[in-house]
C-alpha positions in Angstrom: 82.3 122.4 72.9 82.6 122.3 69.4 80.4 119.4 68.7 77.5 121.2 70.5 77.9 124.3 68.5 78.0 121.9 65.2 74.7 120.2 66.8 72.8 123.5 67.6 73.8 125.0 64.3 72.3 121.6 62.5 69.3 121.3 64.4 68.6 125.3 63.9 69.0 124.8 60.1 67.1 121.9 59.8 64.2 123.6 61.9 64.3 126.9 60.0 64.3 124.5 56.7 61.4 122.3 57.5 59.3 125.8 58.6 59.6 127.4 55.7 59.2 124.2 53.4 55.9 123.6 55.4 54.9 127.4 54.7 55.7 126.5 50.7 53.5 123.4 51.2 50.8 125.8 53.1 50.4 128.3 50.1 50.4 125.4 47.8 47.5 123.4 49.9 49.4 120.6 49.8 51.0 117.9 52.5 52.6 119.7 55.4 54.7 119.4 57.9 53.5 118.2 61.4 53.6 120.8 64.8 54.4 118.0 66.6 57.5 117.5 64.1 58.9 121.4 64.4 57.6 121.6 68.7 60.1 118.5 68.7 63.0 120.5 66.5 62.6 123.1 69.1 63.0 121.1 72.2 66.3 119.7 71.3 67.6 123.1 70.4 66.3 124.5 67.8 64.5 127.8 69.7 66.4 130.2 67.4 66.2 128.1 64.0 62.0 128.1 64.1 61.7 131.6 65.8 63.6 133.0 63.3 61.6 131.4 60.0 58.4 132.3 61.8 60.0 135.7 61.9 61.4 135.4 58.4 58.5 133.1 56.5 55.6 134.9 58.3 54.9 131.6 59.5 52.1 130.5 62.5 52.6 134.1 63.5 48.7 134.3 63.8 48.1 131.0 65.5 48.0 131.6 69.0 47.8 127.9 70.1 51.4 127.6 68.3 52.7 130.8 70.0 51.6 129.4 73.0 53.1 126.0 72.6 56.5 127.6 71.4 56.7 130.1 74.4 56.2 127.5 77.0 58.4 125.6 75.5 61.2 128.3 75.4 60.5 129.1 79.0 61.2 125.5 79.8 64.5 125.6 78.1 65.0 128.9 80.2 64.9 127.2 83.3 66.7 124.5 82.7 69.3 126.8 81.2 68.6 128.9 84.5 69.1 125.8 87.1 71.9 124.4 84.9 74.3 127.9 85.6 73.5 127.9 89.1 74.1 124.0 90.0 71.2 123.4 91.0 70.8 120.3 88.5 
């Protein structure tokens, strides 16, 4: 249990990191960091880590197609989550 707590808490750093680096690199017009990059972050865990430096950084708040992409991908991890407790996977 405690190596999945260590993993979560890394992948939830890193993500919140690399958002708020790539929100740096947005107000400086230079190089940023792919979606595809901080969608793939999120998927493995870190849901909390980018939600909270979008909440913190003001970052992709306006883009709807990224809200979009980060919602479905949270209600994906619900489910599983969901179907997971109840034995059903």
């Amino acid at each position: 249990m405690e190596v999945l707590l260590t993993y979560f808490l890394v992948v939830n750093i890193t993500v919140f990191i690399l958002a708020g680096y790539d929100k740096y690199q947005a107000r400086k017009n230079k190089r940023r960091i792919p979606e595809n990059t901080l969608f793939f972050l999120e998927a493995i865990g870190g849901t909390v880590g980018l939600f909270l430096a979008m909440l913190f950084f003001r970052h992709k708040t306006s883009k709807s197609s990224f809200i979009i992409k980060f919602s479905f991908i949270f209600f994906i991890q619900i489910v599983l989550v969901y179907l997971k407790l109840t034995n059903k996977i």
